[in-house]
C-alpha positions as a printed NumPy array, in Angstrom:
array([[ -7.648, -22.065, -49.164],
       [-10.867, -23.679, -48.575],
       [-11.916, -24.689, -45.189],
       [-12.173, -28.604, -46.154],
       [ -8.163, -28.153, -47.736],
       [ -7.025, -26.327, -44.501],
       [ -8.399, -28.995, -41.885],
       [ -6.78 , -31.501, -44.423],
       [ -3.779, -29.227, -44.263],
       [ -3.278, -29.711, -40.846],
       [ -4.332, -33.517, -40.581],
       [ -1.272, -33.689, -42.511],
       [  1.08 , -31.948, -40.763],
       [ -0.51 , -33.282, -37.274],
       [  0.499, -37.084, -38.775],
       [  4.149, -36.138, -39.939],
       [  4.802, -34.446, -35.913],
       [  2.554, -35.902, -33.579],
       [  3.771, -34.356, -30.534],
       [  5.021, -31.015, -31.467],
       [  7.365, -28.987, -29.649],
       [  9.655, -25.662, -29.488],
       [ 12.574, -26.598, -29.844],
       [ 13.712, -24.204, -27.202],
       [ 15.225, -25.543, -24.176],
       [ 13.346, -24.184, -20.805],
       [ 12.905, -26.004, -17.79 ],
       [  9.484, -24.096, -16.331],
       [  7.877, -21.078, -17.258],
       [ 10.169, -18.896, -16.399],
       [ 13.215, -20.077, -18.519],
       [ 10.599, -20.074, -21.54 ],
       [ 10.047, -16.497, -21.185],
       [ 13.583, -15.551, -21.135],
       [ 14.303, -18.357, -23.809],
       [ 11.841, -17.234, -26.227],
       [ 12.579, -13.457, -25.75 ],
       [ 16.301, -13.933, -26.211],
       [ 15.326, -15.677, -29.72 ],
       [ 14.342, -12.39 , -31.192],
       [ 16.814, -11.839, -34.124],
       [ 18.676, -15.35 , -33.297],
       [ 18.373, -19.222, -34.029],
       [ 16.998, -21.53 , -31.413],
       [ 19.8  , -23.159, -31.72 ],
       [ 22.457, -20.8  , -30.546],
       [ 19.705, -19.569, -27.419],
       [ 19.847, -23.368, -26.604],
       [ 23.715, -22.901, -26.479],
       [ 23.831, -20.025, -24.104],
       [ 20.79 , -21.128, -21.676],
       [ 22.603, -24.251, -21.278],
       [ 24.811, -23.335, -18.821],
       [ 22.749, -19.926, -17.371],
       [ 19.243, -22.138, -16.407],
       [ 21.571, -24.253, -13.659],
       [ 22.54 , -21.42 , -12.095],
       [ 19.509, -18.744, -13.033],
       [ 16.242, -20.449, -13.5  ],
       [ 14.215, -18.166, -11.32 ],
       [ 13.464, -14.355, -11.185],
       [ 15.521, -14.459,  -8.07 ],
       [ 17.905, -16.227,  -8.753],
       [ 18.524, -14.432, -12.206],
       [ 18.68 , -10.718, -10.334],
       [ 21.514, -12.323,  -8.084],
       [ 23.127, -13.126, -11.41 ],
       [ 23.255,  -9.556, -12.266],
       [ 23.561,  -8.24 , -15.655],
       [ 27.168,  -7.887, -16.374],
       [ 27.335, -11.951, -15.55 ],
       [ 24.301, -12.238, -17.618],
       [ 25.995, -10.766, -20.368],
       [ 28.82 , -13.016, -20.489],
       [ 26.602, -15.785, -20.773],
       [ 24.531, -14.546, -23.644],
       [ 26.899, -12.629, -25.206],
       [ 27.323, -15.065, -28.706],
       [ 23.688, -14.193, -29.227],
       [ 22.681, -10.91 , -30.955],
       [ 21.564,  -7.722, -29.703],
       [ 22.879,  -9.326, -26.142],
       [ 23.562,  -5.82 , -24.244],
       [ 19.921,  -5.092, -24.95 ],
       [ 18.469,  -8.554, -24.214],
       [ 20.05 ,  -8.514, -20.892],
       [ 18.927,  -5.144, -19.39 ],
       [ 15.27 ,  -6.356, -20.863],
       [ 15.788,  -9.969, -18.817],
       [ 17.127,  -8.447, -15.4  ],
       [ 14.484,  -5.975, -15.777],
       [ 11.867,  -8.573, -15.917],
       [ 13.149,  -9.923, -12.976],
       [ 12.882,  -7.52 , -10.904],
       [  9.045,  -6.565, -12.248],
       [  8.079, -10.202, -11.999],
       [  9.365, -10.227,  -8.215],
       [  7.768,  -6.844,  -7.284],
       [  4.576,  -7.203,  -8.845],
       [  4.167, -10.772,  -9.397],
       [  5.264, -13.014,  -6.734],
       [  7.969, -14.121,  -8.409],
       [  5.61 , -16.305, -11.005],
       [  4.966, -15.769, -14.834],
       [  1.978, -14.151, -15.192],
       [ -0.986, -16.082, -17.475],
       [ -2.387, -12.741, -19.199],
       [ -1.123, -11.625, -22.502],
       [ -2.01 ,  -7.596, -21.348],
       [  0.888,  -8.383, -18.199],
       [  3.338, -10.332, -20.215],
       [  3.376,  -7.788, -22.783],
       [  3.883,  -4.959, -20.124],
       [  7.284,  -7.164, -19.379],
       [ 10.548,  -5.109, -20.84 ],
       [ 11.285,  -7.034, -24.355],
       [  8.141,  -9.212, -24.465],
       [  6.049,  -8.576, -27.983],
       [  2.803, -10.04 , -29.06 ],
       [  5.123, -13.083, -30.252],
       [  6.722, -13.813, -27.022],
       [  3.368, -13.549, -24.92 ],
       [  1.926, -15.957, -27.359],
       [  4.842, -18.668, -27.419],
       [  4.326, -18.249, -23.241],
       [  0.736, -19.054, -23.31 ],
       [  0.594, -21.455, -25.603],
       [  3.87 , -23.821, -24.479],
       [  3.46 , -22.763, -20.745],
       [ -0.194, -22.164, -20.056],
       [ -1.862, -24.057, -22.644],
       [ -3.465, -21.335, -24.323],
       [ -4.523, -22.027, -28.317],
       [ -2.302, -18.949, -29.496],
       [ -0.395, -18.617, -32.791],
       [  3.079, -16.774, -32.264],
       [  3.538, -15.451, -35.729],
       [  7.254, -15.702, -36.488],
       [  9.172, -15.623, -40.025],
       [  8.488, -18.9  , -40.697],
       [  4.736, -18.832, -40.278],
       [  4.505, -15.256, -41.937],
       [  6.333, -17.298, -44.858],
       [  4.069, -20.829, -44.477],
       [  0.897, -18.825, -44.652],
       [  1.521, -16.684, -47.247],
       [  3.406, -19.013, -49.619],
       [  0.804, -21.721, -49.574],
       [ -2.495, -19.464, -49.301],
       [ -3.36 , -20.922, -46.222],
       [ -3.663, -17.563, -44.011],
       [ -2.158, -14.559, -46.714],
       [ -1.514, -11.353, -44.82 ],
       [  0.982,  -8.332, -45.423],
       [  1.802,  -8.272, -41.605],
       [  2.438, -10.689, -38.56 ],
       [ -0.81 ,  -9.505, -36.814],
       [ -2.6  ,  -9.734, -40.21 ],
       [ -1.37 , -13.702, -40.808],
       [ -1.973, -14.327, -36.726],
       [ -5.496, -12.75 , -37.48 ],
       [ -6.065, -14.969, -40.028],
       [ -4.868, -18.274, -39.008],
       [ -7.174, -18.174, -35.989],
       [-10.375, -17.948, -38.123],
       [ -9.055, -20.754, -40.235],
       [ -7.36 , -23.242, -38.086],
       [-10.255, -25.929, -37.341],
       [-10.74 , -26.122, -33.681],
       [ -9.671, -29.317, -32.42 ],
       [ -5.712, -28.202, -34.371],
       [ -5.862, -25.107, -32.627],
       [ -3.652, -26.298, -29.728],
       [ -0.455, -27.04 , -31.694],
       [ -0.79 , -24.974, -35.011],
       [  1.331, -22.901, -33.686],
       [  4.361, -25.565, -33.634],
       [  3.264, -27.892, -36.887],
       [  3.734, -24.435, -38.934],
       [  7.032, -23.413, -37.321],
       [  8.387, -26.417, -37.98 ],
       [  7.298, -27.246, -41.748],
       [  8.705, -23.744, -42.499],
       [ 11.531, -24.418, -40.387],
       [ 12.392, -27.805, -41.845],
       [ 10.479, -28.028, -45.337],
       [  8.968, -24.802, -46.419],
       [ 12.2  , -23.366, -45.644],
       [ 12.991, -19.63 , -47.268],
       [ 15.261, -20.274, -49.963],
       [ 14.17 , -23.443, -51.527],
       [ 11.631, -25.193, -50.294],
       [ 11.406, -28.542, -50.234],
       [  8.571, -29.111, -51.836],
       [  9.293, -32.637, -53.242],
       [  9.495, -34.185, -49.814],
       [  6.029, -31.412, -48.453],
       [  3.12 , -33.157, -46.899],
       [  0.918, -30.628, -47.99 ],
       [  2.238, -30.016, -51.75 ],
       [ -1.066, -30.66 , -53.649],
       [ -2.83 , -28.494, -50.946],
       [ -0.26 , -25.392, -51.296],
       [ -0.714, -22.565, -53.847],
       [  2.634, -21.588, -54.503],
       [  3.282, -21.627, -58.011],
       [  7.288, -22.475, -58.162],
       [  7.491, -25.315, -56.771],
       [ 10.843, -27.49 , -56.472],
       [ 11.759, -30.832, -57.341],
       [ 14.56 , -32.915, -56.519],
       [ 17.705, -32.885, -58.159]])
């Protein structure tokens, strides 16, 4: 995609949402960490079920090690790979007390050092948290930028790569979001919605869908 049709691309998308946002429920940086690395494998959606009721008792480090795994479990246990998830979140507790004050720390080398925090996770924390211009590559921006030639790649890291060379500077902030959610809501994986697509004319991919 040329660079004039990708800053058009995203003019687009930046009129449809405005004010992007995850749609994961977190109340401060904490929550968002454990939020966003309970979504691996599972919808927002069904995290935003479970957190629900564990944030107002366990929205700090603290407070989630007094929790205790076995109660942690029952609270997360409709979402998949749960036994896993919470050893990784009690864990990260306890690291984030002894070694960080209790606080979320703002460098993608220490976030990734947590127990069940990837590349994605640290970038989803230092973009919605910190304010960092990152680009958590997830399924539906692996799908967005290959499917309409925007930022082709054969790997997560390889589409990540490319988006930030090609995102125009001033869209940096909330690419991130604005291609989440037109693959979550219009360039979904099945059949897109192409007919109702902001970006249609701008898109390479060749089968397109109408309506009806």
């Amino acid at each position: 995609m040329k660079p004039a049709d990708v800053a058009e691309f995203f003019k687009r998308l930046a009129k449809e949402r405005p004010a992007p946002q995850t749609e994961l429920q977190y109340i401060n940086p904490y929550t968002l960490l454990v939020a966003v690395a309970l979504s691996a494998q599972a919808t927002d959606v069904s995290v935003n079920k479970a957190t629900e009721a564990l944030f107002k008792i366990a929205d700090t480090p603290d407070k989630m090690l007094e929790l205790g795994e076995a109660k942690l479990r029952g609270f997360i246990k409709t979402i998949g790979l749960f036994n896993t998830k919470a050893k990784n979140v009690i864990a990260t507790a306890r690291i984030l007390i002894e070694s960080h004050g209790g606080t979320v720390p703002r460098t993608r080398e220490e976030l990734e050092a947590l127990p069940g925090v990837g590349r994605k996770t640290a970038n989803v924390v230092l973009n919605v948290a910190f304010g960092e211009p990152t680009i958590a590559v997830d399924t539906h921006i692996f799908r967005v930028g290959n499917r309409t030639g925007l930022a082709p790649g054969k790997t997560p890291r390889a589409v990540e790569d490319k988006l930030v060379k090609v995102v125009p500077k001033k869209y940096a902030m909330h690419a991130h979001h604005w291609l989440i959610l037109h693959g979550r809501h219009t360039c979904v994986a099945r059949k897109p919605k192409c007919y109702a697509c902001v970006v249609r004319d701008l898109c390479a991919f060749k089968g397109k869908t109408t309506l009806g």
